[in-house]
PAKOL-50450 format. One record per residue (C-alpha): x, y, z; residue number from 1. Coordinates in nm, 4 decimals. Layout:
N
ATOM         c1         c2         c3   rovo
ATOM          X          Y          Z    NUM
...
//
This chain:
218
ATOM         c1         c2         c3   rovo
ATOM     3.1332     9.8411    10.4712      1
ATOM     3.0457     9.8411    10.8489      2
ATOM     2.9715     9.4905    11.0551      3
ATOM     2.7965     9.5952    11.3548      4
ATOM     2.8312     9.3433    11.6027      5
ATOM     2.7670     9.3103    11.9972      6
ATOM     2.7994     9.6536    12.1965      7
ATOM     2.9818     9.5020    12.4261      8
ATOM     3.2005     9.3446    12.1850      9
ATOM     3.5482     9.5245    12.3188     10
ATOM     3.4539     9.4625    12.7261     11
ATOM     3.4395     9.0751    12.6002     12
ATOM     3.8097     9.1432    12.4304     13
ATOM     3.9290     9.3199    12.7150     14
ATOM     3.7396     9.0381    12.9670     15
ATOM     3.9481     8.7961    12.7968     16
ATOM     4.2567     8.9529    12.7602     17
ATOM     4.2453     9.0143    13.1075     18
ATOM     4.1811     8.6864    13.2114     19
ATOM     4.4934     8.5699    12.9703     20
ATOM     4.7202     8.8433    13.1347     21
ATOM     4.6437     8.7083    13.5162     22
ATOM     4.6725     8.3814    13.3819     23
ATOM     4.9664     8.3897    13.2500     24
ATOM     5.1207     8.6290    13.4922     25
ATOM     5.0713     8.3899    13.7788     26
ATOM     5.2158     8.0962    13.5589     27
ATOM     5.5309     8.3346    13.5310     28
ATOM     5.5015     8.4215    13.8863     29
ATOM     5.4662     8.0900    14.0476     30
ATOM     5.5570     7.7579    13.8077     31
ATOM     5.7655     7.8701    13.5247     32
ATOM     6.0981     7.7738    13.5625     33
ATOM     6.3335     7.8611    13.2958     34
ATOM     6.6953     7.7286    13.3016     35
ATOM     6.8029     8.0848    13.2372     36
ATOM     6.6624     8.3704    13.4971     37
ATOM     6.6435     8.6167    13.2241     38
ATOM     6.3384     8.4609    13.0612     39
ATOM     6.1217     8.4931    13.3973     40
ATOM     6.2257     8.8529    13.3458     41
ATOM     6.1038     8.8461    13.0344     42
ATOM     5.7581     8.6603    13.0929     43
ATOM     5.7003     8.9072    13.3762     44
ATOM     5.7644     9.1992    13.1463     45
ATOM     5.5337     9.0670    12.9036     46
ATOM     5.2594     9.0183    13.1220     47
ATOM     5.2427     9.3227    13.2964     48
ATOM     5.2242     9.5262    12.9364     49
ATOM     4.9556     9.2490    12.8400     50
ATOM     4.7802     9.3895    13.1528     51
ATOM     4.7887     9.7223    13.0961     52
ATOM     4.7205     9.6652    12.7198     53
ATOM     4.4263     9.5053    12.8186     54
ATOM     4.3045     9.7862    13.0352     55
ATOM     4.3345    10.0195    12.7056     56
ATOM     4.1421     9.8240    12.5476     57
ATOM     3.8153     9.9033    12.7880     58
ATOM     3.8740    10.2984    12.5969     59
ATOM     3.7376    10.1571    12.3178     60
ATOM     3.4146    10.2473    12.3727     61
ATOM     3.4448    10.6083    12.3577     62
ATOM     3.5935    10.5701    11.9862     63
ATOM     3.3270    10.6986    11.6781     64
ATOM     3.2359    10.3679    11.6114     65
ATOM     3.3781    10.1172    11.9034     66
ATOM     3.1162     9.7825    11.7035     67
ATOM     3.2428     9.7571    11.4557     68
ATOM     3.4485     9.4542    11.3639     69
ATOM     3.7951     9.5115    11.4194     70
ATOM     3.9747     9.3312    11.1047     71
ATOM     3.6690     9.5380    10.8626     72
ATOM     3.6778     9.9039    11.0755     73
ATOM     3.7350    10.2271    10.8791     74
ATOM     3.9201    10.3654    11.1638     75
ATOM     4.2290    10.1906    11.2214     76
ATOM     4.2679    10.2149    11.6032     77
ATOM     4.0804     9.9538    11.7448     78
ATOM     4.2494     9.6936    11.4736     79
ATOM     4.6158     9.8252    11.5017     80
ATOM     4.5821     9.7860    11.8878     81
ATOM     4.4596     9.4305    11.8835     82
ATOM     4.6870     9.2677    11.6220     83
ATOM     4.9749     9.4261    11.7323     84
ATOM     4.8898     9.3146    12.1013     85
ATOM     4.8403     8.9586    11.9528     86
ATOM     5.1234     8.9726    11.7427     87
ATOM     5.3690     9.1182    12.0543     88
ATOM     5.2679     8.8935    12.3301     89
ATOM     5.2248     8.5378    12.1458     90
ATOM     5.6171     8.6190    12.0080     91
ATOM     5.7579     8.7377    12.3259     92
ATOM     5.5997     8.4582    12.5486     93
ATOM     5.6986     8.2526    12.2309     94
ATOM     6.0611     8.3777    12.3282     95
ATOM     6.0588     8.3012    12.7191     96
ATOM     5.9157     7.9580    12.7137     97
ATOM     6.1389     7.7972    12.5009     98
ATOM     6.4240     8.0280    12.5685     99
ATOM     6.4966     8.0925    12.2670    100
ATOM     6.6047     8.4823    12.1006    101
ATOM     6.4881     8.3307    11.7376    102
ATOM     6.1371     8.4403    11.7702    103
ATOM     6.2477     8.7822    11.8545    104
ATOM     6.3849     8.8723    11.5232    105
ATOM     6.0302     8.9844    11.4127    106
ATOM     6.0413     9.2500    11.6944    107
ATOM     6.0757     9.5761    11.5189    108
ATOM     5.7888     9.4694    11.3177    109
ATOM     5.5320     9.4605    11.6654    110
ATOM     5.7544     9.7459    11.8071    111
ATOM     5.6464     9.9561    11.5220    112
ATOM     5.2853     9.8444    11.5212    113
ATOM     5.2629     9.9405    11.8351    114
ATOM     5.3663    10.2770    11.8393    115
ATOM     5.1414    10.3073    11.5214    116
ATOM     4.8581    10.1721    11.6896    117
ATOM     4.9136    10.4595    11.9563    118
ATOM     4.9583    10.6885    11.6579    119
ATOM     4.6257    10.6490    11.5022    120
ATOM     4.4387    10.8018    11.8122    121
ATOM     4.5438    11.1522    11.6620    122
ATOM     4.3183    11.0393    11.3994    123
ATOM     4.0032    10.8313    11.5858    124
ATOM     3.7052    11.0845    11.5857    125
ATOM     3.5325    11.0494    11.9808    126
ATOM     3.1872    11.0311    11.9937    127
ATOM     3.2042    11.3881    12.1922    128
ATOM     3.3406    11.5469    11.8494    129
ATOM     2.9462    11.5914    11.7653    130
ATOM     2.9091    11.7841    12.0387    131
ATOM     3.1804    12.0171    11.9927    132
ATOM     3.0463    12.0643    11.6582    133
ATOM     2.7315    12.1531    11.7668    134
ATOM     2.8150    12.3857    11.9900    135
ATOM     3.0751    12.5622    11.7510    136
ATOM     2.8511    12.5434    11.4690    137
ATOM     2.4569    12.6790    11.6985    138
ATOM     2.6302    12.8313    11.9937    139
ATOM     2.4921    13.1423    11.9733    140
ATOM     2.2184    13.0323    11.7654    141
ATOM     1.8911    13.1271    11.9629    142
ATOM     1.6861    12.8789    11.8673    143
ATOM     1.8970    12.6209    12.0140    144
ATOM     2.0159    12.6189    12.3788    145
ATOM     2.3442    12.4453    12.4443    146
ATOM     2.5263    12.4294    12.7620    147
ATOM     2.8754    12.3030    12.7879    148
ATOM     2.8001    12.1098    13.1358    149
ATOM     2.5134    12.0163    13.3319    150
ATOM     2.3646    12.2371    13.5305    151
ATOM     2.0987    12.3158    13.8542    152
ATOM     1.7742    12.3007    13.6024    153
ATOM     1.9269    12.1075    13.3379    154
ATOM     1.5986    11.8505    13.3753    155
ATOM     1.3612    12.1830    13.3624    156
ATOM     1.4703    12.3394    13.0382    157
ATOM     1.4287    11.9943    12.8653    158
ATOM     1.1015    11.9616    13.0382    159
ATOM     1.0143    12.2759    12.8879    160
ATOM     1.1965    12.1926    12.4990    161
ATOM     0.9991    12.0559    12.2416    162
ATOM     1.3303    11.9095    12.1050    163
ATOM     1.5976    11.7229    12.3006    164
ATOM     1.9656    11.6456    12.1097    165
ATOM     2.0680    11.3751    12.2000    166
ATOM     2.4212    11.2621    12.0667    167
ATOM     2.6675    11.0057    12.2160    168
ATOM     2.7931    11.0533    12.5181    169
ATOM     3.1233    10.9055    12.6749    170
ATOM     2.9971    10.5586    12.5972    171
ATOM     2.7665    10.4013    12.2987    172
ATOM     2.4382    10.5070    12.4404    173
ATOM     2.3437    10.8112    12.6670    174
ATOM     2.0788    10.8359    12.9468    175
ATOM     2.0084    11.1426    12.7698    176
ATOM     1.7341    10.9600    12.5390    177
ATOM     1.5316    10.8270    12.8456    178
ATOM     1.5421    11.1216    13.0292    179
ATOM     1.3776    11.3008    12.6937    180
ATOM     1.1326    11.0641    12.6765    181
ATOM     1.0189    11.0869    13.0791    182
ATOM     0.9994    11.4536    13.0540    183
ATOM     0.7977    11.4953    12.7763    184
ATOM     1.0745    11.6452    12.5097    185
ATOM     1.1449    11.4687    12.1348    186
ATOM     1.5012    11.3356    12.1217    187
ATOM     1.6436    11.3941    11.8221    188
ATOM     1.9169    11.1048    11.8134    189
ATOM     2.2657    11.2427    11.6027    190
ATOM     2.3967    10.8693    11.6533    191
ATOM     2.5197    10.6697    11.3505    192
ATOM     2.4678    10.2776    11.4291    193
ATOM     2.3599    10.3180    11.7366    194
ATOM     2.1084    10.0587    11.9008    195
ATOM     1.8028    10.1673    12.0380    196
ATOM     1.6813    10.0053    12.4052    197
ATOM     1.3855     9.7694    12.3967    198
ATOM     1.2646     9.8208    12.0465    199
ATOM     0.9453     9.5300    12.0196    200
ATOM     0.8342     9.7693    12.2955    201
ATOM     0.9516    10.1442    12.2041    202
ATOM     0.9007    10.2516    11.8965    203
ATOM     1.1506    10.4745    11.8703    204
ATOM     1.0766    10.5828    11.4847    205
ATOM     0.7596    10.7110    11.6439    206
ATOM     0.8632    10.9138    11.9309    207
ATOM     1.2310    11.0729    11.8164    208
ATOM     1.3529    11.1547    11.5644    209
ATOM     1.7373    11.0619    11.4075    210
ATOM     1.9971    11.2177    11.2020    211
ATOM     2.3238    11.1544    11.0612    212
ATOM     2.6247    11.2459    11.2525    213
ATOM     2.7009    11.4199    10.9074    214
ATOM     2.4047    11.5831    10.8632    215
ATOM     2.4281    11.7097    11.2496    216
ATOM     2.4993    12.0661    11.0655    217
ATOM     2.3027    12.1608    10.7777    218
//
């Protein structure tokens, strides 16, 4: 089962992770004083990979289906990556602040969630993986006209479509579906739980037309 939630679910995450990571980079940086030097080293360690953790995070996005609630998702990415992060940073921030190698034990465990986390990108379908598709599968199909990049009078030959397709992009939405709808073209949205702009005001069931990512071929 899928729980969609906020679009901008994972910038929230990564807005607060961030804020975390500066936070407690500068508390590292400027007022933590441990008796023994090495745990500064280790507080500054942890921070920076909190930081650039956090900056992964904002790829989320371009995942298949970057709503849906991490601890419920099919796809085990975004879930792996946060848990693990969680899991890593509490224990090794655990570790320098009360200078104490106890709480490290645990640390093959995050160590190997980590890398597993990474792992599990080989298996994340991207929201460009439609496209491919469709161009693979009506390439050469003369009915449909595909390009593999924008071109000069890429706005003319949709002008002069009847049918736009309009799958995901590099982000949950593409401009794609306005620019259909300005130039006179029906988009056909391949988009699975994707959330339509403004819909008291567009009806969108009335003016485009959707399919299933996994119908996209047949």
């Amino acid at each position: 089962m899928l729980v969609v939630t906020d679009p901008m679910l994972w910038h929230k995450v990564a807005a607060v992770s961030g804020v975390a990571a500066l936070g407690l980079g500068t508390y590292g940086a400027h007022m933590f004083r441990p008796k023994n030097p090495t745990y500064k080293e280790v507080w500054h360690t942890t921070s920076l990979y909190h930081l650039v953790h956090t900056a992964v995070l904002l790829g989320t996005p371009i995942t298949k289906r970057p709503n849906v609630v991490p601890w419920r998702a099919p796809h085990c990415w975004n879930r792996a990556l946060l848990w693990s992060r969680m899991y890593n940073f509490v224990r090794c921030y655990t570790v320098a602040y009360l200078e104490d190698r106890k709480f490290s034990s645990p640390a093959p465990l995050g160590g190997f969630a980590f890398i597993a986390a990474w792992a599990s990108l080989l298996c994340v379908y991207y929201v460009w993986k439609v496209r491919t598709e469709l161009l693979q599968h009506y390439g050469r199909n003369r009915k449909f006209y595909l390009k593999r990049k924008r071109f000069d009078n890429y706005r003319s030959e949709m002008a002069r479509s009847l049918f736009c397709l309009c799958p995901l992009g590099w982000a949950p939405w593409s401009p794609r579906l306005v620019e259909s709808v300005l130039l006179g073209c029906i988009p056909v949205i391949i988009a699975d739980n994707i959330r339509l702009s403004f819909p008291p005001v567009l009806q969108w069931q009335e003016i485009s037309l959707q399919v299933a990512e996994k119908d996209s071929q047949s």
